[in-house]
OpenMM code with the backbone's topology and positions (N, CA, C; nanometers):
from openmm import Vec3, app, unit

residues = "UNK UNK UNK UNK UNK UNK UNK UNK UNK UNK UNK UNK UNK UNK UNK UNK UNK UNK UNK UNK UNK UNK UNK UNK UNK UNK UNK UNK UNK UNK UNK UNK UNK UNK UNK UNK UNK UNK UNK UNK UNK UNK UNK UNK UNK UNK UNK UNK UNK UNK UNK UNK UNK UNK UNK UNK UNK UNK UNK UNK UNK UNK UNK UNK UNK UNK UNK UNK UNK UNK UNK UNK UNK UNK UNK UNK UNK UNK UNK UNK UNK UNK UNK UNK UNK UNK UNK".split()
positions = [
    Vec3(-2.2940, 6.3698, 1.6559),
    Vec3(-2.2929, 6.3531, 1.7996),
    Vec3(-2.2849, 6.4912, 1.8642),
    Vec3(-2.3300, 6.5064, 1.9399),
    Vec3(-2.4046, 6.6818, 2.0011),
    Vec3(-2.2709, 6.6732, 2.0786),
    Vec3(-2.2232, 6.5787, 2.1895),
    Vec3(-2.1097, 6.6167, 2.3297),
    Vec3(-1.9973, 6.5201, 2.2627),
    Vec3(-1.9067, 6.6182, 2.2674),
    Vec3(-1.7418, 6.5080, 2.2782),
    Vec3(-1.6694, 6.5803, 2.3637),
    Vec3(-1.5347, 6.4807, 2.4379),
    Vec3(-1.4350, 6.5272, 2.4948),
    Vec3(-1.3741, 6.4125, 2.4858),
    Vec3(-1.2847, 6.4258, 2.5686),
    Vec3(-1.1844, 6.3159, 2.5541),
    Vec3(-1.1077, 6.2915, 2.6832),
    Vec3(-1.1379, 6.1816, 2.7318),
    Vec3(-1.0611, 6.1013, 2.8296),
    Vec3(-0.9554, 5.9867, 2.8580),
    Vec3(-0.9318, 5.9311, 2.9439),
    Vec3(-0.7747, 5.8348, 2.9311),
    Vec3(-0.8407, 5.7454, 3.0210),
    Vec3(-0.8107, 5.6499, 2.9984),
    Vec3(-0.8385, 5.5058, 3.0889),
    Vec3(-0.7008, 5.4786, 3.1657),
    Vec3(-0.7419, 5.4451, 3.3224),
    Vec3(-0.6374, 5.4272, 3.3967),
    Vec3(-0.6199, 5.3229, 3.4012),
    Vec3(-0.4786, 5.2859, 3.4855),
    Vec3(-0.3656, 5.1411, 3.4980),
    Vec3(-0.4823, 5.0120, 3.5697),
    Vec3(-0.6284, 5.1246, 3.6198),
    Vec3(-0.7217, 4.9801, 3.6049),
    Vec3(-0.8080, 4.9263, 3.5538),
    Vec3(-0.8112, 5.0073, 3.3999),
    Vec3(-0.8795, 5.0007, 3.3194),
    Vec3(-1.0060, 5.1151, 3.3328),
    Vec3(-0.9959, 5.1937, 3.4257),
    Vec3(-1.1946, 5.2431, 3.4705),
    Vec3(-1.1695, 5.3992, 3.3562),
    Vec3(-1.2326, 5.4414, 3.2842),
    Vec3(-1.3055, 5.5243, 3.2206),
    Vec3(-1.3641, 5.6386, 3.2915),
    Vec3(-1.2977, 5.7820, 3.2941),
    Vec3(-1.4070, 5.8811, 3.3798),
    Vec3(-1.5148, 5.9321, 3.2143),
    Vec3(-1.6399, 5.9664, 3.2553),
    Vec3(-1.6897, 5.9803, 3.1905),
    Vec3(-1.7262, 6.1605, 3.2110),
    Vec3(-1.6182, 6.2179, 3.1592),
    Vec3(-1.6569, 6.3793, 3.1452),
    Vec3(-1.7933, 6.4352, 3.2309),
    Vec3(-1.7728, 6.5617, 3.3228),
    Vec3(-1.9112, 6.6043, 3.3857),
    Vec3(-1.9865, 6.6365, 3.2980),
    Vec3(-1.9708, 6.7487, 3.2152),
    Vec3(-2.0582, 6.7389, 3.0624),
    Vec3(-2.1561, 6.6909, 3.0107),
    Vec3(-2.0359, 6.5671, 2.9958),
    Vec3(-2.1530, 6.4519, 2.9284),
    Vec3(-2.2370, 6.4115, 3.0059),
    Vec3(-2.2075, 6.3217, 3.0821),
    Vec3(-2.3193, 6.2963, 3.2510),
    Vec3(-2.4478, 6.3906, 3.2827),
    Vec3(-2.3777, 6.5223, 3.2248),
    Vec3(-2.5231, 6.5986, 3.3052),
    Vec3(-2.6227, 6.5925, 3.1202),
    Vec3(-2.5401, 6.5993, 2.9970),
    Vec3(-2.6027, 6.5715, 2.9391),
    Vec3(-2.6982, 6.4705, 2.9113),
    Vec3(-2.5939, 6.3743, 2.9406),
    Vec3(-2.7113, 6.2727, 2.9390),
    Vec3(-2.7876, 6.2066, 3.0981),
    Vec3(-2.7773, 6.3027, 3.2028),
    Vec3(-2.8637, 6.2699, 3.2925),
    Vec3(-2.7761, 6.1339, 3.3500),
    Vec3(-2.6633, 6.1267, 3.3583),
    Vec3(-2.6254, 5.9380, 3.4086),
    Vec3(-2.5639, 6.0308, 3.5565),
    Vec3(-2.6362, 5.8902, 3.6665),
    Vec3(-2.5765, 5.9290, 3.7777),
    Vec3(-2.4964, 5.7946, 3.8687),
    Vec3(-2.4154, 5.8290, 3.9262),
    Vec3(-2.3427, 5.7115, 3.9972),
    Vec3(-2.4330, 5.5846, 3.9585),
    Vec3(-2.3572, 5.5150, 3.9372),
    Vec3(-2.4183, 5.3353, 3.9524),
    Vec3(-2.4964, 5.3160, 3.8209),
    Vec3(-2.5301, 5.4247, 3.7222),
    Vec3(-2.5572, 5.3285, 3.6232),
    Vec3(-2.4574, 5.2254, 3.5379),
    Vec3(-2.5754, 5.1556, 3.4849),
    Vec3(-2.4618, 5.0508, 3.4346),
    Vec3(-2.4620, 5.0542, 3.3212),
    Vec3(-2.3574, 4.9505, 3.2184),
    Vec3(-2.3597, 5.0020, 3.0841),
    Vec3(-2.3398, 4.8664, 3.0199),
    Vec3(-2.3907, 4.8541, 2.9070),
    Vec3(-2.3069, 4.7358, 2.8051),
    Vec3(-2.2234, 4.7574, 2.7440),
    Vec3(-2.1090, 4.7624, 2.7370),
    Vec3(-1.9786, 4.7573, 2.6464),
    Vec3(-1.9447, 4.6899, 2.5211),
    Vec3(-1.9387, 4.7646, 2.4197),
    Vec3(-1.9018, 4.6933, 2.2873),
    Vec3(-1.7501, 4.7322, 2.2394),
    Vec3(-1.7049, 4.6315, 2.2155),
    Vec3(-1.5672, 4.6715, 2.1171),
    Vec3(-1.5371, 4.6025, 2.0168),
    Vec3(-1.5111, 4.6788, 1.9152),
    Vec3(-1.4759, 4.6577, 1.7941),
    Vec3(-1.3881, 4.7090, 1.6897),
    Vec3(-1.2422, 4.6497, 1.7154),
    Vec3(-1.1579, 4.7562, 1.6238),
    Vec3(-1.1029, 4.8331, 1.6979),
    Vec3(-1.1312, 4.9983, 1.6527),
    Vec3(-1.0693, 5.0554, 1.7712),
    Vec3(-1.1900, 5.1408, 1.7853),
    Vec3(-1.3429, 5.1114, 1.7853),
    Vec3(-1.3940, 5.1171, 1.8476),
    Vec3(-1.4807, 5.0846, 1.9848),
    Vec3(-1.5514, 5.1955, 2.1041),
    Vec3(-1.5912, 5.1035, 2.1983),
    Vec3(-1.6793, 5.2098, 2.2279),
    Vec3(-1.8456, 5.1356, 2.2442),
    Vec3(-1.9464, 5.1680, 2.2598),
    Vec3(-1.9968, 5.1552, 2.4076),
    Vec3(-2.0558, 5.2260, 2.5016),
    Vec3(-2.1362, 5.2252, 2.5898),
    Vec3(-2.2407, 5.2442, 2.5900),
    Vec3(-2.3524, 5.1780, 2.6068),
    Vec3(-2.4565, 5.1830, 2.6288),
    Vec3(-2.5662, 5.1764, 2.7549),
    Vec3(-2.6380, 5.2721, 2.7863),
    Vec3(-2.6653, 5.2399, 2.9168),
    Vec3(-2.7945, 5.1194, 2.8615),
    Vec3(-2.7817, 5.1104, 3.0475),
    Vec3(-2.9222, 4.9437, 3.0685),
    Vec3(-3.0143, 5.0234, 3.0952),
    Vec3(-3.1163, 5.0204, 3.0429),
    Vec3(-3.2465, 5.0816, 3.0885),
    Vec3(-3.3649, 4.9524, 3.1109),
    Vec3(-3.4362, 4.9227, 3.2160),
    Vec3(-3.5121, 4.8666, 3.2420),
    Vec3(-3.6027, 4.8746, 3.1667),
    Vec3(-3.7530, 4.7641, 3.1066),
    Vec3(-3.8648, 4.8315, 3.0629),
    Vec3(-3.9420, 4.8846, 3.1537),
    Vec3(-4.0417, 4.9204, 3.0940),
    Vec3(-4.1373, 5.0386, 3.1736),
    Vec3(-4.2438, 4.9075, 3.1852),
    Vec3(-4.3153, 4.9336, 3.3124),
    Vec3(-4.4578, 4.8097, 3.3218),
    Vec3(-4.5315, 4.7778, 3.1740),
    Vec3(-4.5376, 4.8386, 3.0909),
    Vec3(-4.6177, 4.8267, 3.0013),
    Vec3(-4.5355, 4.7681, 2.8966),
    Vec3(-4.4138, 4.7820, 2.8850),
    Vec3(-4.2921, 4.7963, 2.8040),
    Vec3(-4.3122, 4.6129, 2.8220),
    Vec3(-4.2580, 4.5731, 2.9366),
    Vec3(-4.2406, 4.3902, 3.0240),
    Vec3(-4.3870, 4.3322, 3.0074),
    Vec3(-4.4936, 4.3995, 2.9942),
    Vec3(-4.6368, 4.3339, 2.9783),
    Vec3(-4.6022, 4.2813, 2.8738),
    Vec3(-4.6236, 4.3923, 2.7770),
    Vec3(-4.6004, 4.3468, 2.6107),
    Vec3(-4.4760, 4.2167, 2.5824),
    Vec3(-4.3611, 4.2450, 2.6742),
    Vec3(-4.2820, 4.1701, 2.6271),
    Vec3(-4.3203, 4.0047, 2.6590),
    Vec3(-4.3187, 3.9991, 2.7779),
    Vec3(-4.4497, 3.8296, 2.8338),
    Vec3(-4.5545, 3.8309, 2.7354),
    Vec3(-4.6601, 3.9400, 2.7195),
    Vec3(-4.7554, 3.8724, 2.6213),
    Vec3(-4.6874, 3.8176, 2.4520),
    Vec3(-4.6001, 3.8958, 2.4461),
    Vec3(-4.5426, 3.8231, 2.3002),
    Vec3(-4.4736, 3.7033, 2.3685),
    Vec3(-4.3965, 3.6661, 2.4558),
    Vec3(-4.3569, 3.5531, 2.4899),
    Vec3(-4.4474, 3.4331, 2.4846),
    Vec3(-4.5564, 3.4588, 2.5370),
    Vec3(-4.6664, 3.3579, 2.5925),
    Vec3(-4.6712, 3.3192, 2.4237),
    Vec3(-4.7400, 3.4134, 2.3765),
    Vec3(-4.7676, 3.3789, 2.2404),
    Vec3(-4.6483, 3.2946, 2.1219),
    Vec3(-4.5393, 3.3390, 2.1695),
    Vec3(-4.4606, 3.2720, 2.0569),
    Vec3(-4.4577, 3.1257, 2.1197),
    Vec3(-4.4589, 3.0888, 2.2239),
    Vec3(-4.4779, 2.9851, 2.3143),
    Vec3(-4.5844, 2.8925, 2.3041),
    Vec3(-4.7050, 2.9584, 2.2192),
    Vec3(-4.8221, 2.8583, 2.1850),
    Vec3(-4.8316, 2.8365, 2.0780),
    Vec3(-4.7861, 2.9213, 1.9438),
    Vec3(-4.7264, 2.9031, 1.8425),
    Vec3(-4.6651, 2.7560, 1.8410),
    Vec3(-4.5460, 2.7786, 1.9162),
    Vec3(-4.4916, 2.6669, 1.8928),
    Vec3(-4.4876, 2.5121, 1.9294),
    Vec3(-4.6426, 2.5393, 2.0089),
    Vec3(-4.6199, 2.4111, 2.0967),
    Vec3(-4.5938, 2.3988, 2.2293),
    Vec3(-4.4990, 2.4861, 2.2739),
    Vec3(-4.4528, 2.5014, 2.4117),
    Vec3(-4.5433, 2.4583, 2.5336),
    Vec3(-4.5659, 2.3822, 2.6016),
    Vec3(-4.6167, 2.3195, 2.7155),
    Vec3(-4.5553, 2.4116, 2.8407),
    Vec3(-4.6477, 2.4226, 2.9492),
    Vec3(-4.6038, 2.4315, 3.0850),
    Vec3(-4.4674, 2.3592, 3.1362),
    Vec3(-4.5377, 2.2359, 3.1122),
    Vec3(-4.4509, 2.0789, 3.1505),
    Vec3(-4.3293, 2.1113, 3.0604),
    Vec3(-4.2797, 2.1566, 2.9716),
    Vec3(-4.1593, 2.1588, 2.9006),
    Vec3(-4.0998, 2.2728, 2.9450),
    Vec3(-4.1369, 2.3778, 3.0233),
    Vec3(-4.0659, 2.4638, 3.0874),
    Vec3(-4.0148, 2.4348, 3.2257),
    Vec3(-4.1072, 2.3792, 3.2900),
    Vec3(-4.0983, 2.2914, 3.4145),
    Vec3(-3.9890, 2.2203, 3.3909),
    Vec3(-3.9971, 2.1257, 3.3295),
    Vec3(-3.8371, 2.0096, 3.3040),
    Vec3(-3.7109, 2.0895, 3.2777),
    Vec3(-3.7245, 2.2004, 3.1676),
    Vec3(-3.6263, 2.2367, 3.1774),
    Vec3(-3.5489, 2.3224, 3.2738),
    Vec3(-3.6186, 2.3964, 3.3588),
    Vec3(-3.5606, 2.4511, 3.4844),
    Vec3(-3.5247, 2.3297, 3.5499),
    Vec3(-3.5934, 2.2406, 3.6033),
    Vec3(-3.5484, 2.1361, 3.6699),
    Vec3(-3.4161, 2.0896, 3.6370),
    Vec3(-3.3870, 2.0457, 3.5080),
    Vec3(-3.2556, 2.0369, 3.4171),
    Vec3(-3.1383, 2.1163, 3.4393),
    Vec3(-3.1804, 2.2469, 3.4406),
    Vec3(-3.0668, 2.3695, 3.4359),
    Vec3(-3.0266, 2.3913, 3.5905),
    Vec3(-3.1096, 2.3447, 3.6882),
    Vec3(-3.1100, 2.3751, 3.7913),
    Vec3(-2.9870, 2.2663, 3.8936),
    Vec3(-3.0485, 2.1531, 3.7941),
    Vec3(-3.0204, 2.0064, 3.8628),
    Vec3(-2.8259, 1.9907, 3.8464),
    Vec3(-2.8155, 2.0989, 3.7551),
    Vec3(-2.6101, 2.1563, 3.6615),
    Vec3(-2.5255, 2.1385, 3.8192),
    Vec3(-2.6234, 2.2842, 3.9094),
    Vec3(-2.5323, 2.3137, 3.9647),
    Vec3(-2.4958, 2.2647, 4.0674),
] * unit.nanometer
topology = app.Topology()
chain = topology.addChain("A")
for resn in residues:
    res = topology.addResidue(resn, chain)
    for name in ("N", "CA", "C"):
        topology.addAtom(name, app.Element.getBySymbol(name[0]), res)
């Protein structure tokens, strides 16, 4: 790992994340992160959106695993209707 330091979590739980690191890794206010813990470890990860081409690909493999299997329009339709009908 290229950057370490070491920080303390306050009485509300929030994490400062060293200037350092931040400019190393380019993070500015408001990104967000996924949190892993395990043990006495705990991972952050930032969310990165896909890129247009990145979300194409990801729908065209969708579509496809979707005809693979059978998947109908009408069976996506019902089920929103279903999930919708919960709340």
């Amino acid at each position: 790992m290229e950057a370490l330091a070491t920080t303390r979590m306050s009485s509300k739980g929030q994490v400062v994340i060293p200037e350092d690191i931040r400019g190393k890794l380019n993070l500015a206010a408001g990104v967000r992160f996924v949190v892993v813990g395990e043990g006495d470890v705990v991972i952050l990860k930032t969310i990165t959106p896909p890129s247009m081409d990145g979300f194409d690909n990801l729908i065209r493999s969708a579509r496809q695993q979707a005809r693979i299997s059978g998947l109908k329009r009408s069976d996506i339709t019902k089920a929103v209707s279903k999930v919708r009908s919960r709340k």
